[in-house]
C-alpha positions, 0 to 999 in steps of 0.5 A: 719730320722723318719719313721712317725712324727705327727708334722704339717710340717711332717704330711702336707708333707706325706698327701700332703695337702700343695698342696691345698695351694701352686703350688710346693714344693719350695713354700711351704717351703718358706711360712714355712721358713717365718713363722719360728722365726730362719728362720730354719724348719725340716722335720723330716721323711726325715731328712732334715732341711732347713735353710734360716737363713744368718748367717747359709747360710755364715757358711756352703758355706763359713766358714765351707764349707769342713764340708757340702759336697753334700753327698750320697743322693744328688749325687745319685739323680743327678749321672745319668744324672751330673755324676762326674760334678762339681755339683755332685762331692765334694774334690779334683774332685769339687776343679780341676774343680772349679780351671780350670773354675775359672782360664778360666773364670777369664782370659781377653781372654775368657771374651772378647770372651765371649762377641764377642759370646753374641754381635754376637748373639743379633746383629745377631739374637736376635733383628731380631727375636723380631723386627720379633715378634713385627711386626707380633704381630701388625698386629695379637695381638699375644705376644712372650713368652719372657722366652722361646726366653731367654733361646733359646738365652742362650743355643746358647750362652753357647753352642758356648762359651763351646764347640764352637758348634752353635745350631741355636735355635735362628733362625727366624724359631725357631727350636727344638734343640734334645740336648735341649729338652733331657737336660731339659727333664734330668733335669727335671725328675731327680730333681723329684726324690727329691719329691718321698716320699721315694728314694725306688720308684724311685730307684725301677721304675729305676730297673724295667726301668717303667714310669719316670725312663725309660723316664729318661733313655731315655733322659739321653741315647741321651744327652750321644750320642750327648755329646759325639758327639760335644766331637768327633767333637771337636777332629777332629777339634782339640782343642789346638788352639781353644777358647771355654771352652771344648778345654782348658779341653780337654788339660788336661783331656782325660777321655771321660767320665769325659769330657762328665760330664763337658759338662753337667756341662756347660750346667746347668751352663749356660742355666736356670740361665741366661734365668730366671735371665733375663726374670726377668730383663724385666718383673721388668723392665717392671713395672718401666717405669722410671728405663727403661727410665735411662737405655736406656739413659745410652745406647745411651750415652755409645757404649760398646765394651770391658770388661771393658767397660761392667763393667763401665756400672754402672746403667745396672749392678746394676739393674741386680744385684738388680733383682738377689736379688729379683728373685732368679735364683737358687732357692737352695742348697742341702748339708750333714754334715760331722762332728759335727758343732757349728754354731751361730743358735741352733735351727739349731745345735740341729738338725744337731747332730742327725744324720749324714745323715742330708741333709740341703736344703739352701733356698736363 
């Protein structure tokens, strides 16, 4: 990391300059990357390099994944509020939690109940809201925000699936959820942390408890209490015959806190993605006519009930996974190096050896 850099990427950076161009950070390293003969840049006054090579993404998320862990930096932005969470965490604690979620998940009985608490919610909900919102906005010419009926109608579904708690945001009456509006409050002003010029203002605004860090703690104070609140419920209800993911956790882990990182894992897990991973299906959907048309005679032709049946379901899928393609959900990736690398891309290399603080950001 360098203190001062008068290259073009370093000095648009400190001057803030990129920002007459372009609405946020993101983009602006995407215009770069593109720009980038390697698909590789560096921002050396923060001692990052952000790569969107493929061949550089395989190498650090697949072949060589034990040698770039999330590392301090990151950890410390997200530890307040993802704790020891499988997203904050590397070694042995991210490679329990991975084995627990992938063996629930993968099991045939918690993908049907996961699909009896989806069914149930757009029969029961979904659809009367909207042939709701498609009435009224007849007779009026208002629209429905669609992204926000999304994700409401994905923190009911993860909320039910993971810990067997239903918050009713879908409700007719569209109600505020306390648990919703703390999380993405959480969330929010704790990825801000990444665009302080310098970790020393945020961590200094956290010591003084002043203006974003004092609402940070706030937020993060009532997320803890009502995590911990459907942790108790749960415990009174009892767990071991339940369904939801939280129970089966529960039966090998009695550490409060810890559990309380795994609920905060489920929910960014489960909550974002899946609202923007559809609200971008509809809107590409709504631009091809003739894709719509095909799904819905797919539709009438197939009655799914089972699991399988959902994967056979060929055309949805694959117009699913295509927009996953062309709108990422998960916009990127965060990690450290932990020991000298070769890697097939030098610009990338050459730089990754500088120093053993370099976080490289994974552009998708």
């Amino acid at each position: 990391m360098k203190p001062w850099c008068n290259c073009d990427v370093c000095r648009s950076f400190l001057t803030s300059s990129w920002a007459g161009e372009f609405e946020n950070l993101c983009d602006w390293y995407t215009h770069l990357l593109r720009k980038s003969p390697s698909g590789t840049v560096h921002v050396h006054v923060l001692g990052n390099t952000i790569t969107a090579n493929p061949e550089n993404v395989e190498h650090m998320l697949k072949t060589r994944f034990d040698n770039y862990p999330k590392g301090k930096p990151f950890s410390t932005l997200l530890g307040d509020l993802l704790g020891r969470g499988i997203f904050n965490v590397d070694g042995d604690s991210w490679r329990f939690q991975r084995k627990m979620a992938s063996l629930e998940l993968g099991s045939i009985t918690v993908r049907s109940y996961a699909l009896e608490i989806v069914s149930s919610e757009i029969k029961s909900r979904l659809i009367p809201l909207l042939r709701s919102f498609a009435v009224a906005g007849g007779k009026t010419g208002d629209v429905v925000d669609l992204q926000d009926v999304f994700r409401r109608f994905s923190f009911d579904n993860i909320c039910k699936f993971s810990f067997g708690l239903d918050p009713g945001c879908l409700r007719l009456s569209l109600p505020i959820s306390d648990l919703a509006v703390a999380f993405d409050l959480a969330s929010k002003l704790s990825a801000e942390r990444a665009l302080s010029a310098s970790p020393v203002i945020w961590k200094m605004k956290r010591l003084l408890n002043i203006g974003s860090e004092r609402k940070l703690k706030e937020a993060i104070k009532l997320v803890n209490e009502l995590a911990k609140e459907i942790i108790n419920e749960r415990r009174r209800m009892g767990f071991s015959t339940q369904k939801d993911l939280l129970s089966r956790f529960m039966a090998s882990i009695d550490d409060e806190d810890y559990l309380r990182d795994i609920v905060i894992s489920f929910l960014l897990a489960g909550r974002d993605t899946v609202a923007s991973g559809l609200t971008s299906f509809f809107y590409l959907i709504s631009n091809h006519p003739d894709v719509e048309r095909a799904i819905r005679e797919e539709s009438d032709r197939d009655r799914i009930e089972e699991v399988e049946a959902v994967l056979k379901a060929f055309f949805r899928e694959t117009n699913v996974r295509e927009t996953n393609t062309i709108t990422y959900q998960i916009k990127g990736n965060e990690v450290a190096v932990s020991e000298d690398t070769e890697d097939v891309d030098e610009d990338f290399v050459d730089l990754a050896l500088q120093t053993e603080d370099l976080k490289l950001l994974l552009r998708y």
